[in-house]
C-alpha positions as CSV (number, residue, x, y, z in Angstrom):
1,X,-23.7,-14.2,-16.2
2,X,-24.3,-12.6,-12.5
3,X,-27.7,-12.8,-11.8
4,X,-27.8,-10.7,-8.1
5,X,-31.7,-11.4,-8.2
6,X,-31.2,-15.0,-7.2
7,X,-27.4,-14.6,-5.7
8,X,-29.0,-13.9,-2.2
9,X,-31.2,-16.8,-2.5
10,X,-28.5,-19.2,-3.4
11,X,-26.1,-18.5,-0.2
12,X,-24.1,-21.1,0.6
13,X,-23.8,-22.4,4.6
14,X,-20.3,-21.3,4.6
15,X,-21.3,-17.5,3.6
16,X,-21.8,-15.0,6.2
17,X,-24.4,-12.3,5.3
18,X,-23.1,-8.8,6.7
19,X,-25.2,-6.3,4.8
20,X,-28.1,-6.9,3.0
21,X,-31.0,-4.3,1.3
22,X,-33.6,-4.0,-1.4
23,X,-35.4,-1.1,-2.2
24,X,-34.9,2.6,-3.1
25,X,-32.1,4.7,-2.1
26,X,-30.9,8.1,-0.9
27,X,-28.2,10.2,0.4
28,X,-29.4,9.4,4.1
29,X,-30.1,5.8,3.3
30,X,-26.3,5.6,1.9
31,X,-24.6,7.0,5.2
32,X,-26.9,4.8,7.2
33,X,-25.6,1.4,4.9
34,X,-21.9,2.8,5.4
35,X,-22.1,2.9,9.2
36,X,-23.7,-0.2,9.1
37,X,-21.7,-2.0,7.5
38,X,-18.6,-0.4,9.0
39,X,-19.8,-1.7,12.1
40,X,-20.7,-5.2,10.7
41,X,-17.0,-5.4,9.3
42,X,-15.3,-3.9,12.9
43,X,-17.1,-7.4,14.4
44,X,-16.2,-9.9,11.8
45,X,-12.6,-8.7,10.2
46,X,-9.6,-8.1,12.5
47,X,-7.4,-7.2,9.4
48,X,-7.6,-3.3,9.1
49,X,-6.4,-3.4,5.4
50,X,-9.1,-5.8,4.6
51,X,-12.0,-3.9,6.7
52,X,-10.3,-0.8,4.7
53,X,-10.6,-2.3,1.6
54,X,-14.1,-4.0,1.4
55,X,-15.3,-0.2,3.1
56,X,-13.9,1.6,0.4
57,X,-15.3,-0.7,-2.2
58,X,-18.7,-0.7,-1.1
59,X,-18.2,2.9,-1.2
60,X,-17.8,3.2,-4.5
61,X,-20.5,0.5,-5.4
62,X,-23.1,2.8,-3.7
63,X,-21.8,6.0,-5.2
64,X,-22.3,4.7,-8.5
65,X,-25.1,3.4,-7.8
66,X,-26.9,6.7,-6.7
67,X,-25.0,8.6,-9.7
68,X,-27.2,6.2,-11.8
69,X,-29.8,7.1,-9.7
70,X,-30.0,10.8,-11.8
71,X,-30.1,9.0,-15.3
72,X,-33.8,7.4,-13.8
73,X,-35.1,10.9,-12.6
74,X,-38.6,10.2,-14.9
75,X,-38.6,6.1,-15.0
76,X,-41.6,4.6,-13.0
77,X,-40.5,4.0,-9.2
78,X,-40.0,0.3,-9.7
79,X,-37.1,1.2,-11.7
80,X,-35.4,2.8,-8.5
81,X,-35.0,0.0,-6.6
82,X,-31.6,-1.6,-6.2
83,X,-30.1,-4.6,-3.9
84,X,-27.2,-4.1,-2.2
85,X,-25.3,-7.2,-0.3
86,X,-22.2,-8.0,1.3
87,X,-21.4,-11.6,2.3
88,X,-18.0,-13.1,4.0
89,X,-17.1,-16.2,2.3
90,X,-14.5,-18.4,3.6
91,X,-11.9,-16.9,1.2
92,X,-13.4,-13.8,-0.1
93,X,-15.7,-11.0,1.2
94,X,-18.6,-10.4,-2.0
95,X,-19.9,-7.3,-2.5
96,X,-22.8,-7.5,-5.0
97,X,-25.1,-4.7,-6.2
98,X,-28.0,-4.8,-8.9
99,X,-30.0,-1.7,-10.0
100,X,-31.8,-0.8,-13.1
101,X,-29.5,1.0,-15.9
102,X,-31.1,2.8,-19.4
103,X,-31.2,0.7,-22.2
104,X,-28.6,3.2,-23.9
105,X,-25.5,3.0,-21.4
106,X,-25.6,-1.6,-21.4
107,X,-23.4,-2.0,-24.1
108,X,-20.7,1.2,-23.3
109,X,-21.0,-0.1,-20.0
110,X,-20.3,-4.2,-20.5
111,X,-17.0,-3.0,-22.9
112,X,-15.9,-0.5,-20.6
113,X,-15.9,-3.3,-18.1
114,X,-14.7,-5.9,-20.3
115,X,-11.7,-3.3,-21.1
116,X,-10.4,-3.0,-17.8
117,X,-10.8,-6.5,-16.8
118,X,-8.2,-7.3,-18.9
119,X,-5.6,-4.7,-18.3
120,X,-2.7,-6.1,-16.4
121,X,-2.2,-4.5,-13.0
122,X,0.7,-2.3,-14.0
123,X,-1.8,-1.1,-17.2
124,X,-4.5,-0.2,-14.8
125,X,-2.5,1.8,-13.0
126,X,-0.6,3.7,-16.0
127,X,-4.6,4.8,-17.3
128,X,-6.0,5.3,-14.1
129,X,-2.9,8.1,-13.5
130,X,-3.4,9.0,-17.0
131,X,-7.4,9.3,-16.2
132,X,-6.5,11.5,-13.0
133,X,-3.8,13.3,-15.5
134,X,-6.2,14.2,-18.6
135,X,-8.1,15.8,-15.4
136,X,-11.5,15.3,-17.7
137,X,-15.2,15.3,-15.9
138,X,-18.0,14.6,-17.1
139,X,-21.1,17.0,-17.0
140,X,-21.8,15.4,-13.9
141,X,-18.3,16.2,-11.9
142,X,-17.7,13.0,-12.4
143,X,-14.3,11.2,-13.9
144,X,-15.3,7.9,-14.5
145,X,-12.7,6.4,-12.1
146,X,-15.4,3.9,-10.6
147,X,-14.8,0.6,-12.2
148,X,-10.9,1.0,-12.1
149,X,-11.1,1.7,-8.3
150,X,-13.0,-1.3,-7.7
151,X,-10.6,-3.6,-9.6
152,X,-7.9,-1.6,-8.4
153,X,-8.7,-1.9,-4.9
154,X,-10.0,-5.5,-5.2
155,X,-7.1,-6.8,-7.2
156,X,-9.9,-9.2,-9.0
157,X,-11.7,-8.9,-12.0
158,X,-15.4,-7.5,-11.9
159,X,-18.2,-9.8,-12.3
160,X,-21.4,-8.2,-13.7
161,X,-24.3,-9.4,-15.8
162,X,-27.1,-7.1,-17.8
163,X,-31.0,-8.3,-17.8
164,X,-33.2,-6.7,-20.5
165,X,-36.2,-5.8,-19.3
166,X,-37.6,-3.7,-21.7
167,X,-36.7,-0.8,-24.5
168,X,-35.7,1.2,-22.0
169,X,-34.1,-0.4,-19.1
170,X,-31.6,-3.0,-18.3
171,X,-31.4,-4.5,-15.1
172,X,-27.1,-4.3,-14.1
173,X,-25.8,-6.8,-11.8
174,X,-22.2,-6.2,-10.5
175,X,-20.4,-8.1,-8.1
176,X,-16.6,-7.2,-7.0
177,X,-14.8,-10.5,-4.8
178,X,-12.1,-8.8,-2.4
179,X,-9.4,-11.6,-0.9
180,X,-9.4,-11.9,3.1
């Protein structure tokens, strides 16, 4: 199980930390990590498809991450803080999150990602169009294309891992490993 509390402890010597941050976020905070890490990844990866791809995943990592943000609106403010790394391994860039989920959405959560994990590549595809097809939002705007992107776009398998920490609210670790 992914457990992002002690990942950033447990860096190897051959990791490279680009982008590292605990604590609460907002909109500005978000555009402020983007640029940051854009310009972390314009000094490290020469490969545009690569510096592309990690961008547009750690994109969608943060966007979900603030969507979740909304489900938290009454929790105590400890329950709004979230870590957010990216590391350059000698193979694979990491992009690992952790943030505190409700209780309620762990399980729908751990089999939606269990689900698509296992689709084949072509499969992911056909329900992603499909997904994109039905045209159905949720009462948030959003279509819940968030975990196929990321294995879409990574072409691995998402790593994730849920802490109970009390009745209420689980903590969700998530990492997504993108190939350089």
């Amino acid at each position: 199980m992914l457990d992002t509390l002690n990942k950033f402890k447990n860096l190897k010597e051959s990791e490279e930390l680009l982008l590292a941050y605990q604590g609460n976020i907002t909109d500005s905070l978000t555009n402020n990590l983007l640029t940051l890490a854009e310009n972390k990844l314009a000094m490290v990866e020469y490969n545009s498809r690569t510096k592309k791809k990690v961008f547009n995943i750690l994109v969608e990592v943060l966007q979900n991450i603030y969507h979740n943000e909304g489900e938290l609106k009454n929790a105590d403010e400890k329950f709004h803080e979230i870590l957010i790394m990216v590391v350059k391994g000698p193979t694979t860039y990491e992009i690992t999150s952790g943030n505190y989920i409700k209780q309620s959405i762990s399980d729908p959560l751990k089999k939606r990602i269990q689900e698509i994990n296992q689709l084949s590549n072509d499969e992911l595809r056909e329900k992603y169009r499909n997904r994109l097809d039905e045209g159905v939002f949720s009462d948030k705007g959003r279509a819940g294309l968030g975990i196929m992107d990321m294995v879409r776009k990574s072409g691995q398998p998402l790593e994730y891992g849920f802490q109970s920490i009390n009745n209420d609210y689980s903590y969700f670790s998530l990492q997504v490993n993108i190939k350089h």
